[in-house]
N, C-alpha and C positions, 0 to 999 in steps of 0.2 A: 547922798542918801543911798544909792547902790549902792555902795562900800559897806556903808551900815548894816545894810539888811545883806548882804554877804557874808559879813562876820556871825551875824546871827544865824545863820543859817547853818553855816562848818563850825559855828560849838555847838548845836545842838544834834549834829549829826554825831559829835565825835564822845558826845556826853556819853550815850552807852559805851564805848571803848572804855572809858575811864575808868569806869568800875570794874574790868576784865585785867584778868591779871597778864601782864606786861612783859615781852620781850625785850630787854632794855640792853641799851649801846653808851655806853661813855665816849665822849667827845673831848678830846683832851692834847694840850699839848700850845703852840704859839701861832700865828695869824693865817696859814696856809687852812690850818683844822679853822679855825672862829669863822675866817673870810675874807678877801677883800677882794672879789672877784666883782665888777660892776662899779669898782669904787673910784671914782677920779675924782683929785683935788679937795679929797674928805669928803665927797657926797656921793652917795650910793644912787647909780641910775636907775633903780626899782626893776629893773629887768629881770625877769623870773622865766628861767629855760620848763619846757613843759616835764621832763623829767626832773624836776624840782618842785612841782605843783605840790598844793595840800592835797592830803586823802586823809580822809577819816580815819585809818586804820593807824597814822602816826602822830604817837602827844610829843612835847618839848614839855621838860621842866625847867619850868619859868626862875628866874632870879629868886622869889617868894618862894620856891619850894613845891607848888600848888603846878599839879597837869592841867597842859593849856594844849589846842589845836597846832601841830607844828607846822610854822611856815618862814620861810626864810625873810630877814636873818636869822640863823638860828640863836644867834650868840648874841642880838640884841639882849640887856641887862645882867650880861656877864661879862663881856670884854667893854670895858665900860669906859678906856681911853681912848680909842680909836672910832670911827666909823665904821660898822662891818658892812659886808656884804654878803655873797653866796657862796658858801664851801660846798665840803663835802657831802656833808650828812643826811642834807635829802634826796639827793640823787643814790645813797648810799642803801636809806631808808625803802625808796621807793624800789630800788634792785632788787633786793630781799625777799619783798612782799612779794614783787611779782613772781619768782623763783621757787620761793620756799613758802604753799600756802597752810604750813602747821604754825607759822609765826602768830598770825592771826594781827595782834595787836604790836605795835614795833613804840618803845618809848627810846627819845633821844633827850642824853643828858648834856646838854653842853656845858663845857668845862676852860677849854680854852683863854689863852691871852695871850695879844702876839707882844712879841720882842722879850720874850723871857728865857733864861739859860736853864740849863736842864739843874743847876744847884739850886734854881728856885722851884725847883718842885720837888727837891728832900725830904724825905718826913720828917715833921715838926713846920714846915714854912705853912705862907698863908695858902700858900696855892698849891701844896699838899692835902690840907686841912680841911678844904675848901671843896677838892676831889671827893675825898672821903666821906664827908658830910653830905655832901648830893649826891654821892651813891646809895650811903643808906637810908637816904629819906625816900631816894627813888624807890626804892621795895617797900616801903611799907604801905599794906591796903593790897600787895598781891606786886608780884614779878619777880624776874630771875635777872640776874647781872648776866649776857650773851658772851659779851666781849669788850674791851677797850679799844677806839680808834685813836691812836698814838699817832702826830705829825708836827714834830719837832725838831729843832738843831742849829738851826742857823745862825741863830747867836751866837752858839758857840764856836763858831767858824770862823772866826776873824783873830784869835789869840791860841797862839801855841797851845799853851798852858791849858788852855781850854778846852780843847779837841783833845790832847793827848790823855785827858781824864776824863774825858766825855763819856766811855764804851763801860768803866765801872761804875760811875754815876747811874747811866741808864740801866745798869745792873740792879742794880742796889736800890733803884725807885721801883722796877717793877715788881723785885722781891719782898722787899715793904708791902708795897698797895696789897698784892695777894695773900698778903700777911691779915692786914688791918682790914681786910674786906673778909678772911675766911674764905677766901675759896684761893688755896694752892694749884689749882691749875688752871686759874680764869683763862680765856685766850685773849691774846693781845696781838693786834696787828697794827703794826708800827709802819710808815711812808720813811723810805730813804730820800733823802734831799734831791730836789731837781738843781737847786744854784744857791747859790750863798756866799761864803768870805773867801779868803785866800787859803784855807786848812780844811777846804769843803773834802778834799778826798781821805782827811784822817776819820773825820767825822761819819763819812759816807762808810767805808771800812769795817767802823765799829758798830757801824749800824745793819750794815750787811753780813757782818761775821758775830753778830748775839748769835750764841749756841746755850738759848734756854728752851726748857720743852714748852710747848702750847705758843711760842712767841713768834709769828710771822710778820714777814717782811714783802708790801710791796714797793717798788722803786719807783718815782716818779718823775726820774731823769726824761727829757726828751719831751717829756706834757709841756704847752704852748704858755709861754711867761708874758706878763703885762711888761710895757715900757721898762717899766724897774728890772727890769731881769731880778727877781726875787718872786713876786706873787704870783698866781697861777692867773691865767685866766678862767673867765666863767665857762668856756667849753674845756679847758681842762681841770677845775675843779669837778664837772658834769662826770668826765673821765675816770679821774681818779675815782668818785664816791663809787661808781659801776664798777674800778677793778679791785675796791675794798670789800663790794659785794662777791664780785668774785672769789677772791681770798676766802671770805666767811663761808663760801656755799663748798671750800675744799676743805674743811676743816677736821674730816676725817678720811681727806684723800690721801694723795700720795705719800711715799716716807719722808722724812726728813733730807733735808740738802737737796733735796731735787731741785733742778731748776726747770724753769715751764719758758717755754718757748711762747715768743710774742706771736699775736695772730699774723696775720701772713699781711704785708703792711703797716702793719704798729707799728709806732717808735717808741713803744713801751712795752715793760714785762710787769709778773712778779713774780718773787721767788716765795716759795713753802718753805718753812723751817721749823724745826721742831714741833713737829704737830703730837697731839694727847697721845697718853700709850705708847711713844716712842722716844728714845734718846739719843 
């Protein structure tokens, strides 16, 4: 009965948000972006870090297309083979707001699905098509596309073949989507691999040397891995959503190729790349 009358209570708070027009984030890319922070043996231990809590100020759109109150998982009825758990995106969400209070309303689209290769996200595939679609449904009724949160690759890191084509692939998809979306210089901040196959450093490479404008890159080397050495844990998915926030809050910082020094401590950085108005 609590639960009930909770849920009622954050949709009816977040119902005025709804109608305001939208700061919107795409969520995109294979299981690190969707979740599976909390998840042991396919069951997600419902554990929710407080920098991942609901706020009003943040919708999810739903699988239906229709804004809903966001709260983790966020990629429940999108990554629809797996169990999910807790990524990045609302600790990413909640970064923002606190940060930057002209955002106002923050909409998260997730997109995600883990174990997929970056040629299944081409234009024309489903999960292309799939991007595209819930981007522009996400604007209609009021909002702006902010930026894409890209965190992908791992699949591709286990066959030569596949890493060694990896860097013009990723090319070629973000040049697409800014195509098919109309906006030529949306910003994209893309996660460099923490661990994955045996070609992870081709992969990592290409992912750290994209020299396109608006496209940044943070590294998520060194953030704390569950058992599998592959997923993140819940305090480093917490991590990473804060230094994506990061990223976004420098977006008309420094020049291009800078590299940013990790806090004094960290065992992580990110780097700037190609940021607007510069080449």
């Amino acid at each position: 009965m609590f639960t009930i009358l909770w849920l009622v209570l954050l949709a009816r708070a977040v119902s005025p948000a709804s109608s305001q027009d939208k700061n919107i984030f795409l969520l995109a890319g294979q299981s690190n972006m969707s979740g599976q922070a909390g998840v042991i043996n396919g069951t997600w231990d419902g554990a929710i870090p407080p920098e991942c809590a609901p706020n009003p100020s943040i919708l999810r759109l739903a699988a239906n297309l229709t804004w809903v109150p966001a709260a983790e998982p966020l990629h429940r009825g999108i990554d629809v083979n797996v169990t999910v758990g807790v990524g990045p995106g609302m600790s990413f969400a909640n970064s923002v707001l606190a940060t930057d209070s002209s955002l106002k309303v923050v909409g998260l689209v997730p997109c995600a699905v883990g174990g997929t290769k970056i040629s299944q996200w081409a234009r024309g595939t489903f999960l292309y098509d799939q991007l595209v679609s819930r981007a522009r449904a996400a604007v209609q009724g009021g909002g702006t596309i902010q930026a894409m949160l890209w965190y992908q690759g791992e699949s591709d890191t286990t066959l030569l073949e596949n890493a060694e084509s990896y860097k013009g692939q990723l090319e070629k998809f973000f040049l697409d989507l800014r195509c098919d979306l109309q906006s030529p210089s949306l910003l994209i901040i893309q996660v460099a691999l923490a661990r994955a196959g045996p070609f992870l450093e081709i992969v990592r490479e290409a992912q750290l040397g994209l020299d396109l404008p608006n496209v940044k890159c943070v590294d998520a080397q060194g953030l704390e891995l569950k058992p599998d050495h592959l997923h993140l844990t819940t305090a480093a998915e917490v991590q990473l959503g804060e230094m994506l926030a990061g990223s976004y809050s420098l977006r008309t910082g420094p020049p291009p190729h800078k590299f940013l020094k990790p806090r004094h401590g960290s065992t992580s950085f990110f780097i700037a790349r190609g940021l607007e108005g510069t080449k």
